[in-house]
C-alpha positions as CSV (number, residue, x, y, z in Angstrom):
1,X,123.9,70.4,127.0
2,X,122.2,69.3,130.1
3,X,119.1,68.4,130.6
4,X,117.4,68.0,134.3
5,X,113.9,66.4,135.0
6,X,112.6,67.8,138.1
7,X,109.8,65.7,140.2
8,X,108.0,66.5,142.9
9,X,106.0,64.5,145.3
10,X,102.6,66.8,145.4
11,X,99.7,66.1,142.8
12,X,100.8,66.3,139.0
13,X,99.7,69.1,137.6
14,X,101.5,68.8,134.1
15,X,104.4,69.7,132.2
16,X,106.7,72.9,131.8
17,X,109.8,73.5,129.6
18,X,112.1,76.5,131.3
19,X,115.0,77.5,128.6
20,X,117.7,79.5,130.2
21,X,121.2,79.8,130.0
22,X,121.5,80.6,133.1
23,X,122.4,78.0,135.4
24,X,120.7,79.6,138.6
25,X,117.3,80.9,137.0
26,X,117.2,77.3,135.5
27,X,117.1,75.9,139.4
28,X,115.1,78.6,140.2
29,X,112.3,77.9,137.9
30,X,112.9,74.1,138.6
31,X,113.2,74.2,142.5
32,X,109.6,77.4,142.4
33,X,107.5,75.0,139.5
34,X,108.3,71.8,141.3
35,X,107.0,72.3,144.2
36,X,103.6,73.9,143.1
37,X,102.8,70.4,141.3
38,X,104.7,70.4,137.8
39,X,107.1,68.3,136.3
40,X,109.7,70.5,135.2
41,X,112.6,70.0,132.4
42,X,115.3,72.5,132.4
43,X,117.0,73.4,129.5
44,X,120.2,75.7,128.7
45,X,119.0,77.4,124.8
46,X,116.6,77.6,122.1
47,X,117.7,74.8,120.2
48,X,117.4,72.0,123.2
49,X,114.1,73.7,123.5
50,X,112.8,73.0,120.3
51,X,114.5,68.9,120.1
52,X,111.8,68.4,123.6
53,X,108.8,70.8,122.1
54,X,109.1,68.9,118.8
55,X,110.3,65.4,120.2
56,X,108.0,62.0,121.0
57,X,107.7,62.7,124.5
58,X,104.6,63.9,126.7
59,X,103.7,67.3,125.9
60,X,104.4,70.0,127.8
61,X,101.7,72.8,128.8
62,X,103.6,75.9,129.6
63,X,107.4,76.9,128.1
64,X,109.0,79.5,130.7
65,X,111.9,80.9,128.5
66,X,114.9,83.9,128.9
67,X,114.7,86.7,126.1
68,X,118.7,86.8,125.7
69,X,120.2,83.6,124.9
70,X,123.0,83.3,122.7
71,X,122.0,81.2,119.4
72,X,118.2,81.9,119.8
73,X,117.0,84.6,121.4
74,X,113.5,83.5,123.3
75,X,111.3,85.7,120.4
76,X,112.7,83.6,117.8
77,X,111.8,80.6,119.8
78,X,108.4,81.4,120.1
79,X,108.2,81.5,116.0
80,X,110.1,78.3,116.0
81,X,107.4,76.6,118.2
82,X,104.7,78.0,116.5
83,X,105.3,75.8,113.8
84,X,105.2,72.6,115.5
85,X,102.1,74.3,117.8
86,X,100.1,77.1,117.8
87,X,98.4,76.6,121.3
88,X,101.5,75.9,123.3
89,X,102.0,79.2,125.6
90,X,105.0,80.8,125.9
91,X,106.2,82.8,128.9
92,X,109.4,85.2,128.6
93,X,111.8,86.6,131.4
94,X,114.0,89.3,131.0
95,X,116.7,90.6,133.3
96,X,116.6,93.5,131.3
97,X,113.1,94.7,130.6
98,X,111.9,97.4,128.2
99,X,108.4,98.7,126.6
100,X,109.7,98.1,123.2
101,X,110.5,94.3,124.5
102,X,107.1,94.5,126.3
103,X,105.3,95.0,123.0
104,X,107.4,92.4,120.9
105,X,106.7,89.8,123.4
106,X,103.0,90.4,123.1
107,X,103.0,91.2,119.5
108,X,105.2,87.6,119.0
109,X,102.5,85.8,120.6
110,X,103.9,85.5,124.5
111,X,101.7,85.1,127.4
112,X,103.4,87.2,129.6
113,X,106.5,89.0,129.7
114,X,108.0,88.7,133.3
115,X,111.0,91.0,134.2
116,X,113.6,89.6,136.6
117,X,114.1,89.1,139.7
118,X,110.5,87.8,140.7
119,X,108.9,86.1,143.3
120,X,107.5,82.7,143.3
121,X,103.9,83.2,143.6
122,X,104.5,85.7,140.5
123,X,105.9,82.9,138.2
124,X,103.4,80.2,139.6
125,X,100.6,82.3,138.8
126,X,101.7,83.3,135.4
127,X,102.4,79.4,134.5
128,X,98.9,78.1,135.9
129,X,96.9,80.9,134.0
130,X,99.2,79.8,130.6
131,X,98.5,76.1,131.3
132,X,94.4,77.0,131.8
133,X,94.3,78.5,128.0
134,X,96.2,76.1,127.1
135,X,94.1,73.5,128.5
136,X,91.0,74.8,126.7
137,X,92.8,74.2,123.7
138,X,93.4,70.8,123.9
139,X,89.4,70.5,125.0
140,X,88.8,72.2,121.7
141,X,91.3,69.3,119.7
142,X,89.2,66.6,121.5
143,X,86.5,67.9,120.8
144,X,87.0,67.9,117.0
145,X,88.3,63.7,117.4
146,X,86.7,62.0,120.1
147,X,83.1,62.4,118.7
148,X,82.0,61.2,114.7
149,X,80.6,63.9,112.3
150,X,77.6,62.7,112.7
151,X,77.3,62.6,116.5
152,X,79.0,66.3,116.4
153,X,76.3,67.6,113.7
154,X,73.3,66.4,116.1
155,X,74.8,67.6,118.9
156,X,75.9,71.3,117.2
157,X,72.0,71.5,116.0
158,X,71.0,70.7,119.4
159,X,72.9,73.1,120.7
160,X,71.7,75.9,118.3
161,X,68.3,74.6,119.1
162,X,68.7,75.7,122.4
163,X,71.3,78.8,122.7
164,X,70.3,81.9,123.7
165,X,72.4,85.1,124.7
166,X,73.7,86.5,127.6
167,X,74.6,89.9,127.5
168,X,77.6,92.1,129.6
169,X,77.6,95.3,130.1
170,X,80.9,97.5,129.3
171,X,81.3,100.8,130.9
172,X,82.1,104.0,130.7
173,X,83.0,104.4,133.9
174,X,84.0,108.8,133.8
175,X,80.4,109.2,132.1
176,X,79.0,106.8,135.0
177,X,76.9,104.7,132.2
178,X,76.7,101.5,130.1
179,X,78.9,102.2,126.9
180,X,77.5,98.9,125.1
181,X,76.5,95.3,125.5
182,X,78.4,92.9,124.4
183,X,76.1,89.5,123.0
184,X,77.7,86.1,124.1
185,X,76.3,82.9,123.0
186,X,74.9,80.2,125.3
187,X,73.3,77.0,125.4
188,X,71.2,74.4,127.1
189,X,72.9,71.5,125.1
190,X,75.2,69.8,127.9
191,X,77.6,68.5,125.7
192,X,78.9,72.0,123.7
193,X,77.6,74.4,126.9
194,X,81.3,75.8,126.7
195,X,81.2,78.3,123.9
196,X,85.0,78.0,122.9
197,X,83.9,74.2,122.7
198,X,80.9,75.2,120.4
199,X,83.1,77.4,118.0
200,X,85.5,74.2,117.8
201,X,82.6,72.2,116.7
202,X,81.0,74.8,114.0
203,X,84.7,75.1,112.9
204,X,85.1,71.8,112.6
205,X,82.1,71.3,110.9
206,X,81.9,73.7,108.2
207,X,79.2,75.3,109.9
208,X,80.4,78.9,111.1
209,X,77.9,80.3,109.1
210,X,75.1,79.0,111.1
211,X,76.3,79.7,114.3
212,X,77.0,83.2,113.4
213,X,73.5,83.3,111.8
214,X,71.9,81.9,114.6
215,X,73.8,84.9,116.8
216,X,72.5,87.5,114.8
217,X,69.2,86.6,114.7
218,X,69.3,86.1,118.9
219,X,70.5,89.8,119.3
220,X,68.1,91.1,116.8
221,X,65.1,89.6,118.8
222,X,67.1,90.9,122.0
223,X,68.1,94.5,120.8
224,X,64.7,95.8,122.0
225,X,66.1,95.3,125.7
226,X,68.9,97.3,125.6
227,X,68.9,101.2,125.9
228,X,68.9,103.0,123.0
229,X,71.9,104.8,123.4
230,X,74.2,101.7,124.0
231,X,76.0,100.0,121.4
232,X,75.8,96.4,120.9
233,X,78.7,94.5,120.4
234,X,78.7,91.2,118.6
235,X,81.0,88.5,117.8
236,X,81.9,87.7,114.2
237,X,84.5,84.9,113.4
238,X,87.0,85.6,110.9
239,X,85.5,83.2,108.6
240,X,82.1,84.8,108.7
241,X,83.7,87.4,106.2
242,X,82.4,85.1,103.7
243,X,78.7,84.7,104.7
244,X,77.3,86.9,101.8
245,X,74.3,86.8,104.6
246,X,76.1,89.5,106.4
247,X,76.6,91.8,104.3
248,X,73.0,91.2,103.3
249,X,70.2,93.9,103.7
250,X,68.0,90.8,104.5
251,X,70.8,90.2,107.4
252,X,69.1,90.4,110.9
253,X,71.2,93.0,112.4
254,X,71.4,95.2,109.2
255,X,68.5,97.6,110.4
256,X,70.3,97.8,113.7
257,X,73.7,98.3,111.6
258,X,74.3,102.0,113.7
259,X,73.6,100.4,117.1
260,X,76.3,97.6,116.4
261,X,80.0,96.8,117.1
262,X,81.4,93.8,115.0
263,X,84.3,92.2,116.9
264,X,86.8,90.5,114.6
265,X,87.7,87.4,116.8
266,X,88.8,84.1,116.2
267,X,92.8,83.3,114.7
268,X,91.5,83.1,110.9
269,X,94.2,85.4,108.7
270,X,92.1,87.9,107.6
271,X,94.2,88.0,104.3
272,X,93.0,84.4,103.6
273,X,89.2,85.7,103.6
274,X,89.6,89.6,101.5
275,X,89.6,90.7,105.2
276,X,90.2,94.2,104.8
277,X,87.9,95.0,101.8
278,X,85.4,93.2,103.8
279,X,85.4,95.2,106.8
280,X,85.0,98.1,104.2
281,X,82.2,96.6,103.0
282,X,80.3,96.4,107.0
283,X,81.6,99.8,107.3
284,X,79.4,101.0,104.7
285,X,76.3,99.0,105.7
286,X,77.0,101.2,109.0
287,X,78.6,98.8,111.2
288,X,81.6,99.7,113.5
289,X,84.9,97.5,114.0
290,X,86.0,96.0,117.1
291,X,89.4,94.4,117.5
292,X,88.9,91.7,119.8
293,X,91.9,90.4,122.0
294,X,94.8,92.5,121.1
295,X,97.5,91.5,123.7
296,X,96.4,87.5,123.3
297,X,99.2,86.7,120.9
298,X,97.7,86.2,118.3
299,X,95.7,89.5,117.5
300,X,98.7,91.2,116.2
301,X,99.6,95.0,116.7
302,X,99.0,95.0,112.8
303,X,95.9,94.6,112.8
304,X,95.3,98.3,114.5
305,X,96.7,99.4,110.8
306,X,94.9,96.9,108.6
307,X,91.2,96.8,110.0
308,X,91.5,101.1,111.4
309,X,88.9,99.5,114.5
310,X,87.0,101.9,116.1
311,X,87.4,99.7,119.4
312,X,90.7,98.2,120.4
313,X,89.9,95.3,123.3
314,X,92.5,94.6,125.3
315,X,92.8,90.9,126.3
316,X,92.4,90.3,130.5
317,X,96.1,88.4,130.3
318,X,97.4,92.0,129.8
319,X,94.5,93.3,132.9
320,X,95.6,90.8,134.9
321,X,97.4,91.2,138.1
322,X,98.1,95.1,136.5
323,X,98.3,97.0,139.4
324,X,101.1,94.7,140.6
325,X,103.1,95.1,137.9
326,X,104.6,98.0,136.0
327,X,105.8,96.6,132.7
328,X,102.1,95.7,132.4
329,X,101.1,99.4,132.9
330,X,103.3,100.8,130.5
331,X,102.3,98.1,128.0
332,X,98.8,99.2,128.2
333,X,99.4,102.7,128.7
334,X,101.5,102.6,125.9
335,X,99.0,100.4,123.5
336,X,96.0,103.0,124.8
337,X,98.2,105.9,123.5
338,X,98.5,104.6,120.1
339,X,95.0,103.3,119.9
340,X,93.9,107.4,120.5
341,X,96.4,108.9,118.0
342,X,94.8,106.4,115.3
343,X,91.0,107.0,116.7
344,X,90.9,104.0,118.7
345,X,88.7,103.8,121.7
346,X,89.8,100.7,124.2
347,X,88.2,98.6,126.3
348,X,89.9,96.9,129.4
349,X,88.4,93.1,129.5
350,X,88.6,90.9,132.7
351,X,88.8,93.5,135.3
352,X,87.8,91.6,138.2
353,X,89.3,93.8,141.3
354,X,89.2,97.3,142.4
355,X,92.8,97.6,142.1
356,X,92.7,96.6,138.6
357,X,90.5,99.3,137.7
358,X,92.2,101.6,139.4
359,X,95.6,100.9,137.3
360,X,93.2,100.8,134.1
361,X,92.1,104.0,134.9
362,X,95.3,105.7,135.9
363,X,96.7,104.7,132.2
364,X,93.5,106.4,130.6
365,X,91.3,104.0,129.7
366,X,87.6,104.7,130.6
367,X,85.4,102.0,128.7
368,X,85.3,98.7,131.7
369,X,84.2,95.4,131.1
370,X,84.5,92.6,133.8
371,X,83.3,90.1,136.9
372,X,84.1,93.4,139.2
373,X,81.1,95.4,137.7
374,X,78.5,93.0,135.8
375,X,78.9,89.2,135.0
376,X,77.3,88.4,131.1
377,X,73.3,87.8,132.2
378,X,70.2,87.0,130.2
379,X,68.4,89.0,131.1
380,X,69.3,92.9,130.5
381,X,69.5,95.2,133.7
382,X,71.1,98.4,134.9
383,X,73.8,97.9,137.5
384,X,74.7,100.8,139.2
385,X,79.2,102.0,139.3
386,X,80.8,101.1,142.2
């Protein structure tokens, strides 16, 4: 089994595994990667693969694997990783590319599912925007280490001290008006102002409840700003199923409860928390269900059938780059199909170029959210289509 360590001279930009058995994809990969910046280690199957994920070496930030190998095929690699890591992202090529592989890969937990041949720039691109996620999750891990409880607690109550909400706009871009507003929490405290940063902190504090109670209220004081036939949508961790507050007529969006989408985010198993008899439980209070992420790996196709949303959100690493490539399109168009037959209504996040929404549109979807028509703002305002 050979194993090749390819270095470049440019600025080190990190580390990728590429599993193929094929001797000239593995240069490929090696000769495209290494000269964008990464160090690259080539390796010809599933099991090598899994001796470097799992071994005491550097970590890597991106795996680039082929869907057919013989031994282990790249989906059950992906499973096998998971175990060690549940951030790592995991690219898969295929020479051979189909929707029902398309949906796998995303439903697996894949990043991207490229079909063969590419071009450079296209794996490049895909690798860097794996390796930014990725990197975001290793700022939540320090997050939860370098700093004592005690420090963390001050700094959390700080921050909820000072967070207030932006607000984005998603459209409904045939009826040429906002759909809803989604609420996204911010704050003046320097040291948590990234909100994936803050989540890591409540989470690692036991303190989910707060933050999600401090959200609620924010909206509730906010809700007057925002037309009055616009939904709201608001984040609600997984673990927030278990905040009796809630569910609560004393709860702070309860007399809004028609006005307001609950998006299920956050990769909590909704099992673990009476998920589903739960959400039947907001449903009742007059709450809708959002789904948020589907396509992020590790919002699962299942949960279309366990949670019955009445918004699907599609994650922007299936928007992006859409209109350049057709497995993508048929993926989405695909997902949108299904998500009508069961009720669904689906939003397109992270659409951040004309031709984007253009491909969004041309698979059916009308309900737009992304940089192209409103960034998240404090303060509420009518934008006008382009």
């Amino acid at each position: 089994m050979m194993v090749r360590v390819a270095h470049t001279p440019k600025t080190h930009l990190g580390r990728v595994l590429v599993v193929d058995d094929d001797p000239a994809m593995r240069r490929l990969c090696a000769r495209t990667l290494g000269h964008e910046g990464w160090d690259v280690v080539v390796v010809d199957g599933g099991k090598a693969a899994l001796d470097h994920v799992a071994g005491p070496g550097a970590p890597f930030d991106c795996v680039v694997s082929d869907v057919h190998m013989p031994g282990m095929d790249g989906f059950a690699l992906i499973a096998a990783i998971r175990r060690h890591d549940d951030d790592l992202p995991v690219l898969l090529m295929t020479g051979d590319p189909s929707l029902d592989g398309a949906v796998r890969a995303i439903d697996t937990g894949a990043v991207s599912y490229l079909s063969k041949p590419f071009d450079h720039e296209t794996l490049a691109a895909a690798v860097a925007r794996a390796a930014r996620r990725h990197g975001v999750a290793r700022m939540r891990r320090r997050a939860s280490s370098e700093h004592d409880a005690h420090d963390a607690a001050e700094r959390f109550d700080a921050a909820l001290a000072r967070s207030w909400m932006a607000f984005q706009p998603i459209f409904d871009v045939a009826a040429h008006r906002p759909f809803a507003y989604e609420a996204l929490i911010r704050t003046d405290e320097e040291s948590l102002k990234r909100a994936d940063v803050l989540i890591a902190t409540a989470e690692r504090l036991g303190r989910i409840h707060d933050l999600g109670r401090t959200v609620r209220a924010a909206v509730a004081r906010a809700a007057h700003a925002i037309p009055d036939d616009a939904l709201i949508f608001v984040n609600v961790h997984g673990l927030e199923l278990t905040d009796e507050d809630l569910f609560a007529d004393s709860c702070a969006l309860a007399p809004l409860a028609p006005r307001i989408v609950l998006e299920i985010t956050e990769r909590i198993g909704l099992d673990a928390v009476a998920g589903p008899a739960r959400v039947a439980m907001l449903r009742r209070r007059g709450y809708r269900i959002a789904v948020d992420d589907l396509g992020a790996g590790y919002a699962a196709l299942g949960a279309l059938a366990t949670l019955e949303p009445e918004v699907v959100k599609l994650d922007m690493s299936l928007i992006r780059d859409i209109d350049a490539h057709a497995t993508k399109r048929r993926v989405v168009g695909a997902i949108t199909t299904l998500c009508r037959e069961l009720g669904s209504r689906v939003v397109a996040e992270g659409v951040e170029t004309p031709s984007e929404l253009a491909a969004v549109r041309e698979v059916g979807i009308d309900l737009i959210q992304g940089f192209l028509l409103a960034r998240p703002t404090r303060e509420i305002t009518i934008v006008p289509l382009l």
